[in-house]
PLY file of the C-alpha trace (Angstrom):
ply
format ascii 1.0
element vertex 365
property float x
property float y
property float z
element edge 364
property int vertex1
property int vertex2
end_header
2.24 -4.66 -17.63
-1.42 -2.79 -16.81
-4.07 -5.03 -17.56
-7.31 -2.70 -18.31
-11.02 -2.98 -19.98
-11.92 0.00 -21.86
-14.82 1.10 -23.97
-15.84 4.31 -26.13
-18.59 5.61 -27.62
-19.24 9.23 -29.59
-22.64 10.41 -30.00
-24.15 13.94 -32.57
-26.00 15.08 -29.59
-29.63 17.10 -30.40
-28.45 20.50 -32.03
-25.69 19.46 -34.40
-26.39 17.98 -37.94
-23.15 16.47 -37.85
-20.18 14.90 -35.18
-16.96 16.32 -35.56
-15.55 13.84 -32.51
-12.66 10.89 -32.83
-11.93 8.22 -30.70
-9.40 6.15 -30.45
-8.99 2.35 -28.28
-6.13 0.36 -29.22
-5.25 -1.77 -26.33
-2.61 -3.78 -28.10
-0.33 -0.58 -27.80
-2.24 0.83 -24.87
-3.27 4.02 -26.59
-6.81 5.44 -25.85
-6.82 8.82 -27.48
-10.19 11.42 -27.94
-9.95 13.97 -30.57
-12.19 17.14 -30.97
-12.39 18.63 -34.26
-13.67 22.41 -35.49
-13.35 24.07 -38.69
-17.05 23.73 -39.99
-18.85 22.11 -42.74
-16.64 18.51 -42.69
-13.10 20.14 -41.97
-13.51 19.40 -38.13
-14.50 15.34 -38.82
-11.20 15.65 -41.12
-9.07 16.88 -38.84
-10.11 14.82 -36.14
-9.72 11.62 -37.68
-6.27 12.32 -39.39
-5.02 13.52 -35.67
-6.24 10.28 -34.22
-4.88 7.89 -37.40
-1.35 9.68 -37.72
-0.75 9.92 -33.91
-1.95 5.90 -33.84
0.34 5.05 -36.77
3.26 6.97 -35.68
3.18 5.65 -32.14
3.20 1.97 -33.48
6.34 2.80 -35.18
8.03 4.20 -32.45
6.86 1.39 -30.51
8.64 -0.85 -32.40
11.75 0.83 -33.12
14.84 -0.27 -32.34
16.39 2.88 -30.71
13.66 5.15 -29.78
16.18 7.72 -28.11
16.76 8.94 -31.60
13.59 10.57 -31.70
13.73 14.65 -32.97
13.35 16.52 -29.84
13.88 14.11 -27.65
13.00 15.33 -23.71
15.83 13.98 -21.29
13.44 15.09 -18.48
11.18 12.55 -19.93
10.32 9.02 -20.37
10.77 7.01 -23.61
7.74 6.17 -23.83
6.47 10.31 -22.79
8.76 10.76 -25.54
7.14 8.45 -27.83
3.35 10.10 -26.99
4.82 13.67 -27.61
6.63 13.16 -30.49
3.57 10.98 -32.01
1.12 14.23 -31.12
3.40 16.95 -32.55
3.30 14.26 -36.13
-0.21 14.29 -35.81
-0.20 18.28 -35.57
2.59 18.64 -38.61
0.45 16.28 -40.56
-3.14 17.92 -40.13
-1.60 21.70 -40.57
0.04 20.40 -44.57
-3.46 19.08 -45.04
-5.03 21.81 -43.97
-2.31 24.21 -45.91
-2.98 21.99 -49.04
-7.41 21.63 -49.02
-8.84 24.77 -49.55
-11.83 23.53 -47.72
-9.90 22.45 -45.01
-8.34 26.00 -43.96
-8.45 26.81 -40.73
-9.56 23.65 -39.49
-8.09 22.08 -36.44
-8.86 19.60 -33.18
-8.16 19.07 -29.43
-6.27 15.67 -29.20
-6.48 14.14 -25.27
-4.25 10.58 -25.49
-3.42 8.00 -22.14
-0.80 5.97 -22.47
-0.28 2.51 -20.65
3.22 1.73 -20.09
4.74 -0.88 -18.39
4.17 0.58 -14.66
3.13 3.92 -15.47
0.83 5.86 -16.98
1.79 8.85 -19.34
-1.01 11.77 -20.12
-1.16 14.41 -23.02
-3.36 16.77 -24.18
-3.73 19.86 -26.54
-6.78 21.96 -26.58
-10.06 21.57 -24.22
-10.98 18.14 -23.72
-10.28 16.45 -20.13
-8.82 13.50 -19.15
-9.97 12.52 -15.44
-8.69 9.72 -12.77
-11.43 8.26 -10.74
-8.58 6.83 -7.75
-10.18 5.83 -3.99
-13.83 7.52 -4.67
-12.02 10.58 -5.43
-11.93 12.21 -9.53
-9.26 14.51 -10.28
-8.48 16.19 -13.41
-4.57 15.12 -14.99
-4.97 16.99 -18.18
-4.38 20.60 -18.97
-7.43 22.83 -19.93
-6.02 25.33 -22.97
-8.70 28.09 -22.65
-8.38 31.36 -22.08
-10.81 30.95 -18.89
-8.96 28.39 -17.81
-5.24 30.11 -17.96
-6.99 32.87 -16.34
-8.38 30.66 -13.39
-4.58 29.58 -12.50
-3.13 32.60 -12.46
-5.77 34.27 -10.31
-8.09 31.70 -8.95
-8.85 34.03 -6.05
-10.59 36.47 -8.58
-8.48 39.06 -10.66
-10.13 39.87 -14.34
-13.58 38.71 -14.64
-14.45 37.03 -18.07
-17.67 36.22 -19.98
-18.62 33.05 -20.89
-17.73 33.29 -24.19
-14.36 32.31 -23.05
-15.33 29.11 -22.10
-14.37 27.21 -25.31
-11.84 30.11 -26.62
-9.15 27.75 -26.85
-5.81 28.63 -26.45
-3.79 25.79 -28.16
-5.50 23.23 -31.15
-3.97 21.13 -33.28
-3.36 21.89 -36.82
-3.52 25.41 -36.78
0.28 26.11 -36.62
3.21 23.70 -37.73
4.45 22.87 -34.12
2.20 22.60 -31.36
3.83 21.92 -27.21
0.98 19.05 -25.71
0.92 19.25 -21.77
2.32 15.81 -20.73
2.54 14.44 -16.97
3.59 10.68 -16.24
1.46 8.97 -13.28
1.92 5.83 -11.04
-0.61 3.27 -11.93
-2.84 1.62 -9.12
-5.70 -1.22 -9.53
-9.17 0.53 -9.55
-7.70 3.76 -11.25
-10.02 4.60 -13.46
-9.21 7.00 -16.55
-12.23 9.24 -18.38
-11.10 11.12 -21.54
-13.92 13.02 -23.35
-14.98 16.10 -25.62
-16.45 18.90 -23.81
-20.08 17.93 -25.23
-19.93 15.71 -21.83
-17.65 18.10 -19.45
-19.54 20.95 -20.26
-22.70 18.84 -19.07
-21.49 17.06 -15.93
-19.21 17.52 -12.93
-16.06 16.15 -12.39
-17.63 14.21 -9.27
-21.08 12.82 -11.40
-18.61 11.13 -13.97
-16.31 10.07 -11.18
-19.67 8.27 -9.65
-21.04 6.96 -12.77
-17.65 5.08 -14.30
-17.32 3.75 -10.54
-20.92 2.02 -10.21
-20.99 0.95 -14.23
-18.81 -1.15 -16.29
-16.72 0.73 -18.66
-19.34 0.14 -21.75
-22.40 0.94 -20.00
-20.52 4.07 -18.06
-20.15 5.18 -21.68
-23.87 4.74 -22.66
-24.87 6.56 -19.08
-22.67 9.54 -19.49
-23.82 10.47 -23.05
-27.27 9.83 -22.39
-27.29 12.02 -19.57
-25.54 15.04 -21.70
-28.09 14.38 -24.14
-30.42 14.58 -21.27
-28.81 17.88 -20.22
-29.77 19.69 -23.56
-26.86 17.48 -25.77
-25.63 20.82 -27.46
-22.49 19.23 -28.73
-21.10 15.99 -29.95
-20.39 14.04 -26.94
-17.42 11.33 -26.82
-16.50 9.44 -23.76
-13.72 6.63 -23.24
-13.39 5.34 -20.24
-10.47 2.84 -19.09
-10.59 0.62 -15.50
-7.48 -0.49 -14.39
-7.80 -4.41 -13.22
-4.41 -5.06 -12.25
-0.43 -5.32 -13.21
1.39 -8.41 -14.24
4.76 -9.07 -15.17
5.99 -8.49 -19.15
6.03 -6.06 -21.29
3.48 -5.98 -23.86
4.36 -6.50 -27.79
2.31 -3.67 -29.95
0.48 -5.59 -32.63
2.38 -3.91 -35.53
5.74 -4.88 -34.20
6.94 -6.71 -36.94
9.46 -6.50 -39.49
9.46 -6.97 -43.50
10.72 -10.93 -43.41
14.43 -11.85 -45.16
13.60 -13.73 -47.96
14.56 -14.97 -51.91
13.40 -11.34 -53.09
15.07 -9.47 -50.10
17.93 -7.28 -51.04
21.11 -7.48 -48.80
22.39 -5.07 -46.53
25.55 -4.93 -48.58
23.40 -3.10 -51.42
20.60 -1.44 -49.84
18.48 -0.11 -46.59
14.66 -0.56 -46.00
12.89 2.67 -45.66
9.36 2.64 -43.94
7.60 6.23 -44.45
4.17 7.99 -44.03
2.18 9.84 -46.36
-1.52 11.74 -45.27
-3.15 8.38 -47.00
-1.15 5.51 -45.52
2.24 3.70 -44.73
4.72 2.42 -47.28
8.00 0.52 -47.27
10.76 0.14 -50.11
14.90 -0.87 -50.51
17.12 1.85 -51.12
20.45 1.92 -52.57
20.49 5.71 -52.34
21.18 6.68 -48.91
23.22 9.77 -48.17
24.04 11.21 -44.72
21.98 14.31 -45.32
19.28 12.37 -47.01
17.83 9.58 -49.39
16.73 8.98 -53.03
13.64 6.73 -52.79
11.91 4.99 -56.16
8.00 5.73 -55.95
5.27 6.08 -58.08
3.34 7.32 -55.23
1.80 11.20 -55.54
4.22 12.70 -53.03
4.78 16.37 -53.90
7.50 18.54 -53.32
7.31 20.27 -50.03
5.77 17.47 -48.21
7.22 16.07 -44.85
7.99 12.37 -44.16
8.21 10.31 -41.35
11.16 7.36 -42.16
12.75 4.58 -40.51
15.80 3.39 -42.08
17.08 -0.53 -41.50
19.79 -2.70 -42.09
17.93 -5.57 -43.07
21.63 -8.15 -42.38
21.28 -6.79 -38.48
17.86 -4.47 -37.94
20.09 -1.89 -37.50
17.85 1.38 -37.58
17.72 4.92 -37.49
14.11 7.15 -37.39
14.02 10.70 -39.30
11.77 13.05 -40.41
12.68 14.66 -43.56
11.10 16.66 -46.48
10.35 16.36 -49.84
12.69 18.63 -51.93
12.28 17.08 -55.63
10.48 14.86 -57.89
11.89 13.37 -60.48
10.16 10.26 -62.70
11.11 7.68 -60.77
10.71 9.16 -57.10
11.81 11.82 -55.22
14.31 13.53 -53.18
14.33 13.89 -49.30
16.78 16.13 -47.22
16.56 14.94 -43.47
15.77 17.48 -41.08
16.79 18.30 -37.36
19.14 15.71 -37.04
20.80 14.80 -33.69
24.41 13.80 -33.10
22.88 10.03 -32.68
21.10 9.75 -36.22
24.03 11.41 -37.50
26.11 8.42 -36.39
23.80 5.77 -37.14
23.16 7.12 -40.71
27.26 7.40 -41.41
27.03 3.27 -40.32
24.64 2.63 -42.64
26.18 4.69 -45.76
29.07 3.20 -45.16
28.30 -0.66 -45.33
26.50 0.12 -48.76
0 1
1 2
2 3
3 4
4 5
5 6
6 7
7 8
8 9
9 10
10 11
11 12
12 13
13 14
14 15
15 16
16 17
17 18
18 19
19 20
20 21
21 22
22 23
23 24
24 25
25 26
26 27
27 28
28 29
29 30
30 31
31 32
32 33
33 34
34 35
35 36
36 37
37 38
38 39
39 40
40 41
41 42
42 43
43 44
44 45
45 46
46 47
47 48
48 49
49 50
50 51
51 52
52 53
53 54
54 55
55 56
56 57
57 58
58 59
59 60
60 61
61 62
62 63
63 64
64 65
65 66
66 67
67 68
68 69
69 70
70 71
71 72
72 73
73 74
74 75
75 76
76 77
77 78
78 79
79 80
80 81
81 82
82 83
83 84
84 85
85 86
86 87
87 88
88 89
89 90
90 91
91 92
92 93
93 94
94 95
95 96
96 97
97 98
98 99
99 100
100 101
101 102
102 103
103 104
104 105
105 106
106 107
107 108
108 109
109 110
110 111
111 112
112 113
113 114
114 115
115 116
116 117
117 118
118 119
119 120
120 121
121 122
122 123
123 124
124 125
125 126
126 127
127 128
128 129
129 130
130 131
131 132
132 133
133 134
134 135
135 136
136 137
137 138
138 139
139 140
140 141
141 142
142 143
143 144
144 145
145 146
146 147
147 148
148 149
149 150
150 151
151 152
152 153
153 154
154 155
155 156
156 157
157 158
158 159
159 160
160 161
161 162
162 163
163 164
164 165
165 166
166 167
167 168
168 169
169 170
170 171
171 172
172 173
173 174
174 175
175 176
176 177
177 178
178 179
179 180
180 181
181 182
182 183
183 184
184 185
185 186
186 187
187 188
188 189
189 190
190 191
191 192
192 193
193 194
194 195
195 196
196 197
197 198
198 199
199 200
200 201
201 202
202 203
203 204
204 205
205 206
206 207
207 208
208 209
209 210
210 211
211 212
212 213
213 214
214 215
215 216
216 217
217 218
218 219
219 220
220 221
221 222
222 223
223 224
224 225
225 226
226 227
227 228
228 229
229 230
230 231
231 232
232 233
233 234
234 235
235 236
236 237
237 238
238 239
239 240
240 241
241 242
242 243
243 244
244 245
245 246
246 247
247 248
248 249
249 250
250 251
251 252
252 253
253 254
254 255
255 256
256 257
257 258
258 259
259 260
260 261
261 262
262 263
263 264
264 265
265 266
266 267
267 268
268 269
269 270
270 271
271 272
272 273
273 274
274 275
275 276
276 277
277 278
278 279
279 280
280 281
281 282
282 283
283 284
284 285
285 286
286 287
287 288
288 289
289 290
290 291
291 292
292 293
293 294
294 295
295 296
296 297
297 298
298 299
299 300
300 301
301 302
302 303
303 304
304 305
305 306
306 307
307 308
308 309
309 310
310 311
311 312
312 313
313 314
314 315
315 316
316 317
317 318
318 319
319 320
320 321
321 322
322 323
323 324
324 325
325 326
326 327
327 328
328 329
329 330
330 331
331 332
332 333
333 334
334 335
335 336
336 337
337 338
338 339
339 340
340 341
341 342
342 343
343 344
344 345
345 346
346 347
347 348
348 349
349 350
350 351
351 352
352 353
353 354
354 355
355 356
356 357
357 358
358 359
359 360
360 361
361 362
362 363
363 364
């Protein structure tokens, strides 16, 4: 298991009235995640924030399911835990498009997402949009993220020269999320050495500061006052955009894998149905997570008794248990009816494994 100290701060800057930047630190899962928003007036803070909440809450739930193969999409080439960060970022990216779709003063907004992932000996990177991720490793800071701008696809296909472009392709981003209903994050897995050092930030810093100053800075300075030194400086540097900066040491590895903080389980109890009768459905909305017991479990989908506002069209994140044996299977599905008591999901993109497990569990109710 990495052992780390982390810290993250997010600052306006001088020239805008308000900061459209998320952050993210949640060391009991390892997840340090910075999130760029746009869209103007507050539809960039939105879509920020519900990338880095969804993509949080999702990965805890994969986290602690019991057969995280069963993912949609899952990537053979891939981890489990890669696996777990892209499907968890392509959630977040369903989840702020329908909001997006569904707030007219929300259309067209979207956000970069940058997330580092400590695993048990490795380290697994993502990114969509603009804002870096850097490893400070033996004095020397390289960038591990992928830079979606049209400047930047330009640069690798003809970094000796070819077509020359203005600077207002800087920022032109070429992938956000939000702004479609699937998005395809850039992921690379890493070794893991004591004294790496990991920098995500928005480009209100890396459009102030070279790779090399940061790589100095987080090297002399603790993690929280590297933080306070980099922003200051971009504020120094005219502090044109909101500036966020996490910044992650790595003090050493140690045997054990870590338990996620949310990697529990609704207790068996007096008031617990059985297994013989019903499942235990945990699901997602936009607002927050829920759990209920289901009798009404089909193979193509599931019946579930609500009084939450869940409308017709929406999409679901679900993980389906056995409470007699834990038992579980993890879908997406959509919402295809409401009726007074709840409403009516149809499963979606399901893979010969769910299949199976979900013909188990109909047929031991």
């Amino acid at each position: 298991m990495i052992i780390a100290a982390s810290a993250g701060q997010t600052n306006v800057g001088k020239k805008r009235k308000g900061n459209e930047d998320s952050y993210l630190i949640d060391e009991a899962l390892g997840l340090y995640v910075v999130a760029d928003g746009m869209g103007g007036r507050k539809a960039g803070e939105v879509a920020s924030r519900l990338v880095v909440e969804t993509l949080q809450r999702t990965l805890r739930k994969l986290a602690a399911a019991d057969n995280p193969a069963q993912m949609v999409g899952f990537d053979r080439n891939l981890s489990t835990e890669a696996n777990q960060l892209v499907y968890s970022i392509r959630r977040a990216n369903l989840k702020t498009f329908d909001y997006a779709q569904n707030d007219e003063s929300c259309k067209g907004m979207g956000s970069t997402v940058s997330a580092v992932f400590f695993c048990d000996d490795q380290i697994v990177v993502s990114n969509v949009g603009d804002s870096p991720i850097f490893r400070v490793r033996a004095g020397a800071t390289e960038t591990v993220s992928t830079i979606h701008t049209v400047m930047a696809e330009q640069e690798s296909i003809a970094p000796e020269g070819g077509l020359k472009l203005g600077q207002q392709y800087l920022h032109m981003i070429t992938r956000a999320m939000g702004i479609s209903e699937t998005v395809n994050p850039d992921t690379r897995e890493l070794d893991c050495q004591t004294g790496d050092i990991y920098v995500i930030c928005s480009d209100g810093l890396s459009d102030k500061a070279f790779p090399e100053e940061i790589g100095e800075i987080v090297q002399r300075e603790g993690p929280d006052a590297a933080c306070t030194e980099l922003i200051q400086m971009a504020n120094d540097r005219g502090g044109d955009d909101n500036i966020t900066v996490v910044v992650i040491r790595v003090d050493g590895m140690e045997e054990g894998r870590k338990t996620p903080a949310t990697q529990q389980r609704s207790g068996k109890g007096a008031d617990t149905p059985t297994a013989a009768s019903h499942v235990l459905v945990e699901y997602d909305t936009e607002d927050a997570s829920y759990s209920t017991y289901s009798r009404n479990l089909r193979i193509d989908g599931i019946f579930l008794e609500t009084s939450e506002p869940i409308s017709a069209g929406e999409s679901l994140m679900m993980t389906i248990t056995d409470p007699s044996d834990d038992a579980s299977v993890m879908v997406s599905g959509v919402v295809v009816g409401r009726k007074p008591k709840g409403i009516d999901i149809t499963f979606e993109d399901l893979t010969a494994d769910q299949l199976e497990t979900l013909k188990a569990l109909v047929r031991k109710l």
